[in-house]
C-alpha positions in Angstrom: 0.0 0.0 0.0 1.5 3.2 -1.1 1.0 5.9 1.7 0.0 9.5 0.2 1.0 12.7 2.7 -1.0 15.7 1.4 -0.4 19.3 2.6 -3.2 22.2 2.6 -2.2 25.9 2.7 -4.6 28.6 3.1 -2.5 30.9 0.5 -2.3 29.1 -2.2 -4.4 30.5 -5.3 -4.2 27.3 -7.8 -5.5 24.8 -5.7 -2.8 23.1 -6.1 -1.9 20.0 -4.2 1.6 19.4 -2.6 3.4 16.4 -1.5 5.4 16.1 1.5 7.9 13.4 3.2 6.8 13.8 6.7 9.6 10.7 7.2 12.4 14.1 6.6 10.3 16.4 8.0 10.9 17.4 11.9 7.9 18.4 14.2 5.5 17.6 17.1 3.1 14.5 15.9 -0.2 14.7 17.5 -3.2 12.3 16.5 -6.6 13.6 17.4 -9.1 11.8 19.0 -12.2 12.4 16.4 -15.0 12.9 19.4 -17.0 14.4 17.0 -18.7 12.6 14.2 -18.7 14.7 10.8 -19.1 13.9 7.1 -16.0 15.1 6.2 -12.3 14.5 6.2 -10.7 12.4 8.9 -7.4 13.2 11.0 -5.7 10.7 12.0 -2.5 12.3 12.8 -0.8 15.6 12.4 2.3 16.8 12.3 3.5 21.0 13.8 6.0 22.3 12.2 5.7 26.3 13.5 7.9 26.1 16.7 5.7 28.3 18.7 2.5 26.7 17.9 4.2 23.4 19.0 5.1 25.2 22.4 1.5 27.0 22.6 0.1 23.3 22.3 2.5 21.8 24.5 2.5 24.4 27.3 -1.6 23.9 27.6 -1.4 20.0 27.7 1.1 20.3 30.6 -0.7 22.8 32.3 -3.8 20.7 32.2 -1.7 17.7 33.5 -0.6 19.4 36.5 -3.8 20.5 37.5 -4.8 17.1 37.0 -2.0 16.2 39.6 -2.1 19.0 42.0 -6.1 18.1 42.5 -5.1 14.2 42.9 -2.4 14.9 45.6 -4.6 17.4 47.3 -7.5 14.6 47.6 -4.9 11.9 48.5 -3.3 14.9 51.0 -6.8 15.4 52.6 -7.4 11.8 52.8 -6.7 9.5 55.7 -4.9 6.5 54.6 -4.0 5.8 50.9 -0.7 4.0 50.9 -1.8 2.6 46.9 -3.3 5.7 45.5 0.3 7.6 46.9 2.5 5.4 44.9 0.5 5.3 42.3 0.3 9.2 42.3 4.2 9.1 42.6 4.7 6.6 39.8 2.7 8.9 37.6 4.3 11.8 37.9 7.7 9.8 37.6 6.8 8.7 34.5 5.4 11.9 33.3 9.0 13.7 34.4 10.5 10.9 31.7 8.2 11.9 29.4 9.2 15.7 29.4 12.8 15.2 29.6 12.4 13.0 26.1 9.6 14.1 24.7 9.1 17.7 25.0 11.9 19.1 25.9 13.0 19.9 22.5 10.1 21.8 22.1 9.7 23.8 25.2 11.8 27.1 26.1 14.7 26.9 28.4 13.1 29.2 31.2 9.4 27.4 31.1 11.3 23.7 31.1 13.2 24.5 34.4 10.0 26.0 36.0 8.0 23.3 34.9 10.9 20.9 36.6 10.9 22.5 39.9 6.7 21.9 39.7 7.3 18.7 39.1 10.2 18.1 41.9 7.4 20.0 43.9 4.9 17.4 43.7 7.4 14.8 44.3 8.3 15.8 47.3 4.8 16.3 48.4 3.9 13.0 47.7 6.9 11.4 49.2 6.2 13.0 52.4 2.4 12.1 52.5 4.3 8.4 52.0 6.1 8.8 54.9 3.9 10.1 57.2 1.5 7.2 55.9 4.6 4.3 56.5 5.1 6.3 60.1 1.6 5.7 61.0 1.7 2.2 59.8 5.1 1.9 62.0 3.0 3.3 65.2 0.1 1.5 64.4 1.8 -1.7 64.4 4.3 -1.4 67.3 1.5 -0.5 69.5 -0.4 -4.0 69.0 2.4 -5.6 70.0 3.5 -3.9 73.1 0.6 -5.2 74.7 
């Protein structure tokens, strides 16, 4: 099967069609997820080449995943006991650190990419002290039964 790229600019006067390797061609791929049902043409992925357009995109996605976060730890904070959903929370935001560093970094200014680091060492931190205040009570809890 022979794949066909096609590229659309709004300029162009002669309706002319262009053809693009998007194999040489460097950018952010996105593919969208098609909620709404149209008769018309399909995305399935796309490729940003205008650098800040990229970083536009990319600075509202992680600012929608840290608020994501921030309202998770706050509800695991507030909570009593929630040794799981902790270390879930932390593995999660772990693995979303990796993904920054390889994914995004390229894309993503010097200034915002150390800011967004220090949020992210931030919520770390958080976390790991919620787990040890969580593996303290444990500690108490359990040393207690078996004084008596």
């Amino acid at each position: 099967m022979v794949r066909k790229h096609y590229f659309l600019v709004r300029q162009m006067r002669d309706n002319t069609i262009v053809y693009i390797d998007y194999d040489k061609t460097k950018g952010f791929k996105v593919k969208p997820r098609n909620s709404v049902k149209y008769d018309g043409i399909k995305v399935n992925s796309l490729l940003l080449i205008k650098p800040s357009f990229i970083e536009k995109i990319l600075k509202r996605k992680i600012k929608r995943k840290l608020e994501l976060y921030l309202d998770y730890i706050v509800n695991i904070i507030n909570s009593e006991d929630d040794d799981d959903s902790a270390r879930h929370a932390l593995n999660e935001v772990t693995r979303y650190r990796i993904l920054v560093m390889n994914n995004y970094r390229a894309y993503l200014n010097d200034k915002y990419y150390e800011l967004l680091m220090k949020k992210l060492d931030l919520i770390e931190n958080e976390l790991n002290l919620k787990l040890q205040t969580i593996e303290m009570n444990h500690f108490f809890e359990n040393t207690s039964k078996k004084s008596r």
